[in-house]
Structure formats: C-alpha cells, structure tokens
C-alpha positions in Angstrom: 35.6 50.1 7.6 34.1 46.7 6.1 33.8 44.2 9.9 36.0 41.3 8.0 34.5 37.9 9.1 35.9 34.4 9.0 35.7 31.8 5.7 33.2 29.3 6.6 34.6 26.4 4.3 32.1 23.4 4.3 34.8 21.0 4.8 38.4 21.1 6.5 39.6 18.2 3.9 39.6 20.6 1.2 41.2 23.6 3.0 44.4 21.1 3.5 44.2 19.6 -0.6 43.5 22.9 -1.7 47.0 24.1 0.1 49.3 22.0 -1.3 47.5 22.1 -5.0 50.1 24.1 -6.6 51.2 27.4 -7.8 48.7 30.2 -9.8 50.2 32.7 -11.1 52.7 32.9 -8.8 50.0 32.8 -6.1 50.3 29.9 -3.4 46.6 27.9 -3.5 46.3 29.0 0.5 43.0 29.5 1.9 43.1 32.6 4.2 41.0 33.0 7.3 39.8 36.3 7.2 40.3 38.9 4.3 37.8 41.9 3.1 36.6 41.7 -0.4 38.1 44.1 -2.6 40.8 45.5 -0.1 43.4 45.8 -2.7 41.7 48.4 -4.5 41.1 52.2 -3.3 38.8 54.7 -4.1 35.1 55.3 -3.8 32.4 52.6 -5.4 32.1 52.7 -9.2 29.1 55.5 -10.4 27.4 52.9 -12.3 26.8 50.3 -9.0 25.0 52.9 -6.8 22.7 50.4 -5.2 24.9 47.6 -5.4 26.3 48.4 -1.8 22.6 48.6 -0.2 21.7 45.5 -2.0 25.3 43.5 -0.8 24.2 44.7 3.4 20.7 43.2 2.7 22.1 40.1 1.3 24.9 39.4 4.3 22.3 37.4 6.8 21.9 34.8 3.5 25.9 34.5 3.5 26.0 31.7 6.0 26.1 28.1 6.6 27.5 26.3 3.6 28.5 29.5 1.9 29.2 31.6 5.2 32.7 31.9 3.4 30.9 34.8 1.2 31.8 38.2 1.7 29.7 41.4 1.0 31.6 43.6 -1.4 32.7 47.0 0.3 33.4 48.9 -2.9 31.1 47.5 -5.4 32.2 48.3 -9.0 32.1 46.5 -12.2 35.0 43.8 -12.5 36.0 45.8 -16.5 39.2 43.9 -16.6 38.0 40.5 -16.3 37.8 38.6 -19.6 37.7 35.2 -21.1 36.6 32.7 -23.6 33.2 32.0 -24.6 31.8 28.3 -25.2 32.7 29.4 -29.0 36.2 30.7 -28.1 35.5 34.0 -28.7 36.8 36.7 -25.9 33.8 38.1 -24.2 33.5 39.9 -20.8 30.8 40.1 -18.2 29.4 42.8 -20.2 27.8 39.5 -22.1 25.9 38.7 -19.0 23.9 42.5 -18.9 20.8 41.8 -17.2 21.4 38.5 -15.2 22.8 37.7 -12.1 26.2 35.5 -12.7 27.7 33.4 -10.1 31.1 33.7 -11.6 33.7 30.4 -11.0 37.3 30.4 -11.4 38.6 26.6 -11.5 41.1 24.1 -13.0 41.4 20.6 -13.2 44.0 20.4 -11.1 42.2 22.1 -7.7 40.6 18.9 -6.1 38.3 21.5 -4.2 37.3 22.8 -7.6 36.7 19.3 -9.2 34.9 18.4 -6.0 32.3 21.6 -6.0 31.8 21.3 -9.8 28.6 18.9 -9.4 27.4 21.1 -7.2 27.9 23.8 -9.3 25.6 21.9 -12.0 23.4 21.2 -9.9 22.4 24.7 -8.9 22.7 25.9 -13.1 20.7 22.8 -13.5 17.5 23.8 -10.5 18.0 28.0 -11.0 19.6 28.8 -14.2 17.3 31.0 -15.8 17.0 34.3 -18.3 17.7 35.9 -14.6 20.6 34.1 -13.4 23.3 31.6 -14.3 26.6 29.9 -13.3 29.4 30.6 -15.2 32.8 28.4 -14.5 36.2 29.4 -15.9 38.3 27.3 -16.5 42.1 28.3 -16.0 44.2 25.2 -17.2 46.9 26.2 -19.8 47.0 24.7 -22.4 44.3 23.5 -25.0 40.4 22.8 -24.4 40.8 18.9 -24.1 41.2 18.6 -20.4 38.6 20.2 -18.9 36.1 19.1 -21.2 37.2 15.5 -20.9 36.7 16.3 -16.9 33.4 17.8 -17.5 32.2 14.9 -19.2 33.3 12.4 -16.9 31.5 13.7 -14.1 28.5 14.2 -15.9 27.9 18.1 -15.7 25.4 18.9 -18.5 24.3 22.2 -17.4 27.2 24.0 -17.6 28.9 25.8 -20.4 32.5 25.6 -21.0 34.5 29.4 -20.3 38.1 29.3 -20.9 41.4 31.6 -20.1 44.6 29.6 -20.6 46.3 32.7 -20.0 45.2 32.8 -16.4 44.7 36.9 -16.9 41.3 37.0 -15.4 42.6 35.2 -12.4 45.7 37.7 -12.5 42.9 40.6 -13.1 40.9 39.5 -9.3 44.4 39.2 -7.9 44.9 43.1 -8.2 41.5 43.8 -7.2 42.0 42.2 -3.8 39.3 39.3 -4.9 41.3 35.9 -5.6 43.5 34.5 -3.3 43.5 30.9 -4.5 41.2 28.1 -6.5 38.3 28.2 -6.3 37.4 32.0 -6.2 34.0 32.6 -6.6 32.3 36.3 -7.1 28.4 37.2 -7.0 28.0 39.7 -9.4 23.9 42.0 -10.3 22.5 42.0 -13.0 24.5 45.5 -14.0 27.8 43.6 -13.8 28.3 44.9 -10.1 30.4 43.2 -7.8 28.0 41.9 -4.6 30.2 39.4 -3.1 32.8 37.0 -3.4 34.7 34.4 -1.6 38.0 32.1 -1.5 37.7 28.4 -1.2 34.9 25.9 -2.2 31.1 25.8 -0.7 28.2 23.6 -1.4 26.5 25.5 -4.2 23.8 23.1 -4.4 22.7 23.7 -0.8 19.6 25.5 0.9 21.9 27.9 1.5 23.3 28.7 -1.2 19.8 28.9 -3.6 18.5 31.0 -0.6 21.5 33.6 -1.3 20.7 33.2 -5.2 17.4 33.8 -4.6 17.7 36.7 -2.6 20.6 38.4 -5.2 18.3 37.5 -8.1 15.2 38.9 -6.1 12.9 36.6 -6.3 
C-alpha cells in the first residue's frame, strides 16, 4: 500500500478561496489533506508504463517544498480517457504529447488559486519548455473561448497555449480515476503518456523546486 502523505500547499490563503470557489461537476472545490493518487481505480499498472512506477519512487525526494503537495502515482497507466481541445479547436488527447513530458493543468477563470498559479505556470513553459517537456493548461470554463483568452492576455502569459473542454469531461474523466478532487489538479505525466504524479491544489511552478522535479522527470 502507497504511504499517503500530506498536501503541502504553498499558501493557506488559497486553500480557504479555493473552498468556497464553487461547484465542478458536481464536485465541491475542497482541498483534501491527505489522499493517494489514483485510489479510485483498481487493478494492476497498465502493460505499457512498466518503468513508470520505478521512475515515480526515484522522483518522490524532488516532491517537496513548494510542490510537496505532489504525489507519486501508485498504479501508473496512461490517462486514455482524458481529451480536449487543441489551440486550433480540434479534440486531441495526450497521445499528441508522445515523446515529451507534459505537466498537465486543469483550470478556470473562476478558481482564484488557478488564476493566481497561472504566471507561474508561464514562467516555467517560458525557462523549460522544450521538444522534451511542456506545460499544458486546460481550461474548463463553459461556455465559448472569450474568457479565458481575455484572462490570458491580461496577465501577460505568452508562453502558453490555449487547451479547452467546456464540457468539463476531462475533469469528470480524473474524477473517476481517483486524480481530481478540486481546481487546480495538476498531473506529471512521461514521455509515454504514463501517469508519474499528480496533485490537488495550487504550487509555485516557477520555483527551485518545482524545475528540480521537471528536471528530474524529464531526465536531464
């Protein structure tokens, strides 16, 4: 059994916004404590992420600090029913993303956490994006595209890409894998589209930490 360990949220202001954000999917935005990733699905790991488990162990002494709220993956798999927009509004899954590492980002306009972390977010696309590795945010808000490219634009992010699902399905889809609990959700996912890590809540992705853990999942 997976030793569960505590969400190390950079700051306690957005634990208490983030709980009374509003409703997802029928999902209160609550923050737990404590939670394994990937409890709500049972079985063995998938065949095709055989290393994936080896390579989540090594990478747990780099989940600390300002993203101690990561949480190795204890059934690594490939996250198949998780699809979404592309910047060009065509579906797409993280099939797309064969051969890089994705830090995957599920936010709305409406999560202060989210809006808060999103520069951060750039900043670390911006510093580490690479043919290796990249951030990819989406963007839940129902509705059309207007909103959160408006927000985007405000705050200056310029590194990012815009990934949409107004349906909220992918959010619905980490729901049933025991992954998303609330806004932000945030999975590290291998360059075979294999689940590493992922956590609830926001962290400061443009820390020493953080580019340490990136650095480490990318392997260089």
């Amino acid at each position: 059994m997976t030793t569960k360990k505590p969400f190390g949220l950079p700051s306690m202001k957005l634990i208490a916004i983030a709980a009374v954000a509003g409703i997802v999917a029928g999902a209160a935005a609550v923050y737990v404590k404590e939670t394994g990733i990937g409890n709500g699905v049972s079985g063995t790991a998938s065949a095709e992420c055989p290393l994936t488990k080896e390579h989540a162990v090594n990478l747990t002494p780099l989940m600390k600090g300002q993203v101690a709220a990561m949480v190795a993956a204890n059934q690594p798999r490939k996250l198949e029913t998780a699809a979404f927009n592309g910047p060009d509004g065509k579906p797409m899954t993280l099939d797309h993303f064969a051969g890089k590492t994705v830090l995957l980002n599920l936010w709305a306009t409406w999560c202060v956490p989210c809006r808060e972390e999103m520069p951060a977010l750039n900043a670390l696309e911006k510093e580490m994006g690479s043919d290796k590795f990249q951030v990819v945010p989406v963007n839940i808000d129902t509705g059309d595209d207007e909103k959160p490219k408006a927000f985007l634009s405000e705050i200056g992010v310029d590194a990012l890409q815009l990934y949409r699902d107004n349906t909220i399905g992918v959010f619905n889809s980490l729901k049933k894998e025991g992954l998303a609990f609330g806004l932000p959700v945030t999975l590290l996912i291998d360059d075979k589209g294999c689940l590493i890590s992922a956590m609830n809540g926001p962290a400061a992705w443009d820390s020493e930490d953080a580019k340490a853990l990136i650095k480490g999942a990318v392997g260089s």
